[in-house]
GUZABA-565876 format. One record per residue: residue number from 0; residue in one letter; x, y, z of N, C-alpha, C in turn. Coordinates in steps of 0.001 Angstrom, whole numbers, plus 500000, padded with zeros to 6 digits. Layout:
<nodes>
+-----+------+--------+--------+--------+--------+--------+--------+--------+--------+--------+
: seq : type :    n_X :    n_Y :    n_Z :   ca_X :   ca_Y :   ca_Z :    c_X :    c_Y :    c_Z :
+-----+------+--------+--------+--------+--------+--------+--------+--------+--------+--------+
: NUM :    A :      X :      Y :      Z :      X :      Y :      Z :      X :      Y :      Z :
...
+-----+------+--------+--------+--------+--------+--------+--------+--------+--------+--------+
</nodes>
This chain:
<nodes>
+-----+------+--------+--------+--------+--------+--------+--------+--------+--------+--------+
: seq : type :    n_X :    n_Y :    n_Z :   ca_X :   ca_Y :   ca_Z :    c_X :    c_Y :    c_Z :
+-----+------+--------+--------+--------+--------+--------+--------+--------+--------+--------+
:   0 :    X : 508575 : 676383 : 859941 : 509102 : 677640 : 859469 : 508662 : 677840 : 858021 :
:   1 :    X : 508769 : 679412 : 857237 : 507828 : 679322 : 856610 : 509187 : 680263 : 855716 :
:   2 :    X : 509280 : 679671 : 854265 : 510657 : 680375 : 853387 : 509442 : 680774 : 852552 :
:   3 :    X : 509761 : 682498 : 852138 : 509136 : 683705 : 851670 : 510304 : 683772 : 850257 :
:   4 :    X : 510275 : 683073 : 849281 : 511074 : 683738 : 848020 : 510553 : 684739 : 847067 :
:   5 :    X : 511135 : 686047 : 846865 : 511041 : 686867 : 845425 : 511477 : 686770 : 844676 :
:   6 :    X : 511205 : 685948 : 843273 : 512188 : 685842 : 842166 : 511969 : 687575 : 841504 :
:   7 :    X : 512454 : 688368 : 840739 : 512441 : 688816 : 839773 : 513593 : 689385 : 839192 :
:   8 :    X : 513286 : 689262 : 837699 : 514071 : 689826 : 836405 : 515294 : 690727 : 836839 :
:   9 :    X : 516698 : 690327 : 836549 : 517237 : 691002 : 836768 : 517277 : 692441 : 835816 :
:  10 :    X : 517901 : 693714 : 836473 : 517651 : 694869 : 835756 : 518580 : 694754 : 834677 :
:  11 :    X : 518160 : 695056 : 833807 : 518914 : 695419 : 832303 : 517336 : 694093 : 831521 :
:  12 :    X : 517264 : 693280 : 831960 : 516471 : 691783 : 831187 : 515090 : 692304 : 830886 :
:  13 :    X : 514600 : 692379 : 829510 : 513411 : 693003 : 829025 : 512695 : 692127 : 829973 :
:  14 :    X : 511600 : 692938 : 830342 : 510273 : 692654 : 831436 : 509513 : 692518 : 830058 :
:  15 :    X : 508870 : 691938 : 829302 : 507570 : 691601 : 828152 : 506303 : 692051 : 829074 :
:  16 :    X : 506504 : 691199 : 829998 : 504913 : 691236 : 830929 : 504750 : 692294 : 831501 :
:  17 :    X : 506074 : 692700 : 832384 : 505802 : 694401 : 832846 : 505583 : 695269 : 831803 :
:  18 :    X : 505955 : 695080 : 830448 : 505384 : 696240 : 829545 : 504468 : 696287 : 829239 :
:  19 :    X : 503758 : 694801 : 829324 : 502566 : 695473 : 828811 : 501374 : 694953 : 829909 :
:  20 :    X : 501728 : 694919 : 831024 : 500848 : 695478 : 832255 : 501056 : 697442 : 832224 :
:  21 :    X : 501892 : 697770 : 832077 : 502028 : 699346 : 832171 : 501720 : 699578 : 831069 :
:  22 :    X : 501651 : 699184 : 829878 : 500517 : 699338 : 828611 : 499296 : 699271 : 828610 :
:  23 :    X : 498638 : 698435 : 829431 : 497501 : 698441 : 829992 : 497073 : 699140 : 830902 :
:  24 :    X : 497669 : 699832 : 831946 : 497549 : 700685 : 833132 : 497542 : 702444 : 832561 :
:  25 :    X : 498373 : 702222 : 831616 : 498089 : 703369 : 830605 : 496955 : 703815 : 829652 :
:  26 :    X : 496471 : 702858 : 829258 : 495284 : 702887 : 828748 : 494034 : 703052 : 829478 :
:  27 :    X : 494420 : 702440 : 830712 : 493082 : 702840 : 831497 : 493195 : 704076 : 832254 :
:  28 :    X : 494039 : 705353 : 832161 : 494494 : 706405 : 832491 : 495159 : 706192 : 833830 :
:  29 :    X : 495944 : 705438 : 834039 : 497003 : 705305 : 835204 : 498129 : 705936 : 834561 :
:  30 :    X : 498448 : 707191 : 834791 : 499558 : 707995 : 834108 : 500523 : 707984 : 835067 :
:  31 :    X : 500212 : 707934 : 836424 : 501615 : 708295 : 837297 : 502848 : 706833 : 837434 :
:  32 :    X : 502182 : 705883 : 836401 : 502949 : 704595 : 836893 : 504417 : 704487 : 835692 :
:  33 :    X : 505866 : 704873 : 836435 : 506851 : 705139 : 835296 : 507032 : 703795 : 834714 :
:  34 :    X : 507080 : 702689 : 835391 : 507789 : 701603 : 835084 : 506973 : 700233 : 835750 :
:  35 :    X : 507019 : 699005 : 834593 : 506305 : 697915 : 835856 : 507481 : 697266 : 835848 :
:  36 :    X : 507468 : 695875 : 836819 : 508353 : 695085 : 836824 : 507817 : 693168 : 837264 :
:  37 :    X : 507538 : 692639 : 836809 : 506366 : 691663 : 837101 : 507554 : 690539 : 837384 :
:  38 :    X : 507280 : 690438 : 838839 : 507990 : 688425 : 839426 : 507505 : 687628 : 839960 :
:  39 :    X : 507407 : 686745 : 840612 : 506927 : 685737 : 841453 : 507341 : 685217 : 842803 :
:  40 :    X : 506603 : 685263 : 843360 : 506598 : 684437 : 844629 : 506304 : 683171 : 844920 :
:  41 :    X : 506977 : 682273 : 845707 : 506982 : 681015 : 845902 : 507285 : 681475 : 847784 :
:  42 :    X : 505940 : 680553 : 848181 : 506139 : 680249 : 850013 : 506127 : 678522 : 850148 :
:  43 :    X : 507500 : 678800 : 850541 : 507418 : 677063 : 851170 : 507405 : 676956 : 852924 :
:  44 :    X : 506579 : 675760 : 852760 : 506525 : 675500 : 854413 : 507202 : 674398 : 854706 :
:  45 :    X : 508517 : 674509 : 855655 : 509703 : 674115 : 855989 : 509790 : 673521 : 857131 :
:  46 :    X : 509719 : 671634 : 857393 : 509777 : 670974 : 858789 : 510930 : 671005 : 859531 :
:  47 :    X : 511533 : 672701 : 859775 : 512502 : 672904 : 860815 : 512427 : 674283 : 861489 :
:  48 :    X : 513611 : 674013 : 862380 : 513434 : 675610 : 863024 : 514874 : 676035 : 863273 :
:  49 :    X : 515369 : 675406 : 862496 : 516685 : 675786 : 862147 : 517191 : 676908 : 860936 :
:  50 :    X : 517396 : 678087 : 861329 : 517252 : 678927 : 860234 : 518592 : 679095 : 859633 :
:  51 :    X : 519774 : 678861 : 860197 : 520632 : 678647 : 859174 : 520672 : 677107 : 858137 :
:  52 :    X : 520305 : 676221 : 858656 : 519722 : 675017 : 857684 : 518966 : 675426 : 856738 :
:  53 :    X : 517758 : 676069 : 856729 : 516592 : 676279 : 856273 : 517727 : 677415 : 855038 :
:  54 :    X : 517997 : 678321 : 855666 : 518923 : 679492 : 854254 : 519334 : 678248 : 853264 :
:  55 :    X : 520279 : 677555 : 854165 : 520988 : 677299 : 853022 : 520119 : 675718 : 852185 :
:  56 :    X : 519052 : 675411 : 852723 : 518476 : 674258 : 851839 : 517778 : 675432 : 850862 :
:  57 :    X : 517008 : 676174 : 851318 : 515996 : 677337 : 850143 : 516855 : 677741 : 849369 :
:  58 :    X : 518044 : 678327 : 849578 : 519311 : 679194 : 848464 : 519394 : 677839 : 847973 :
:  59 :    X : 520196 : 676629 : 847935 : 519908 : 675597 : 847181 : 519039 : 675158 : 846118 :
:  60 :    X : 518304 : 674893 : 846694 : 516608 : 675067 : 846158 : 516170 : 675962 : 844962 :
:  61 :    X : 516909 : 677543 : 845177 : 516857 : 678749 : 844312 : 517781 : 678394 : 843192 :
:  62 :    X : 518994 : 678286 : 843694 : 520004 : 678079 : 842707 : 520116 : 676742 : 841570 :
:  63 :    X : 519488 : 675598 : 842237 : 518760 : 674130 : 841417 : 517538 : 674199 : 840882 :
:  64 :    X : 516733 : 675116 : 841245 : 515670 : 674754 : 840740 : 514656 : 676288 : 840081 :
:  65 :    X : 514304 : 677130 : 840884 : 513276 : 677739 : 841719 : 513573 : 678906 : 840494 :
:  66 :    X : 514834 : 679161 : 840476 : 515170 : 680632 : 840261 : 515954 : 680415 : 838125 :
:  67 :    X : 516146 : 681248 : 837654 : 516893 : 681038 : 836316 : 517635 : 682157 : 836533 :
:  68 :    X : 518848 : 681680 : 837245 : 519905 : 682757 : 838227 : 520927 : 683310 : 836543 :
:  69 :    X : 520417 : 683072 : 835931 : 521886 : 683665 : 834645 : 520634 : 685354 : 834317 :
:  70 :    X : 519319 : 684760 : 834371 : 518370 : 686272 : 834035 : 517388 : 686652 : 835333 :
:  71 :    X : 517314 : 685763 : 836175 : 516666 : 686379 : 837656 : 517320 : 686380 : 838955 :
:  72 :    X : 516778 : 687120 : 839771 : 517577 : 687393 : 840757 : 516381 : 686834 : 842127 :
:  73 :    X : 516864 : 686556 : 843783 : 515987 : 686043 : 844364 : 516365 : 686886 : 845415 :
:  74 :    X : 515547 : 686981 : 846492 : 515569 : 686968 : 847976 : 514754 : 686197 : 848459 :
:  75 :    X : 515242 : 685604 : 850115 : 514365 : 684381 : 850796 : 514097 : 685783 : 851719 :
:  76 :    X : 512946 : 685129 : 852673 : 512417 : 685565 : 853473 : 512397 : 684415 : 854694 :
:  77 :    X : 513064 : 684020 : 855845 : 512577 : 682982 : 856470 : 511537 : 683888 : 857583 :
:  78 :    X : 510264 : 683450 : 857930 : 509498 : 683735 : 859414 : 509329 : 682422 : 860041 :
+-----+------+--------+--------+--------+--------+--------+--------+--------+--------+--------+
</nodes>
């Protein structure tokens, strides 16, 4: 089984990198873009097929390690 995480920035937490990717997208005349927001992805490949196991080892995982849950926020993805 295959855990799909999105970390990103929670809203209100200055984005640095999204500003100045849309500082840059601006400059190269990308005008219609209001806002960036730049996070990361992490895919782990998981020796089960147990998907309530699998939630709660990855949310684990997020909350110990993966994620900096006081300024980012996550969603898993299991397929």
């Amino acid at each position: 089984m295959k855990a799909i995480i999105n970390i990103s920035l929670k809203a209100g937490v200055l984005d640095s990198q999204g500003k100045a990717v849309h500082h840059a997208l601006d400059s190269l005349d990308f005008d219609g873009v209001k806002d960036v927001r730049v996070g990361k992805q992490i895919i782990l490949q998981l020796d089960t097929e147990d998907k309530t196991q699998a939630m709660t080892e990855v949310t684990k995982m997020c909350e110990d390690l993966l994620a900096n849950t006081v300024i980012e926020e996550y969603g898993i993805e299991l397929v």
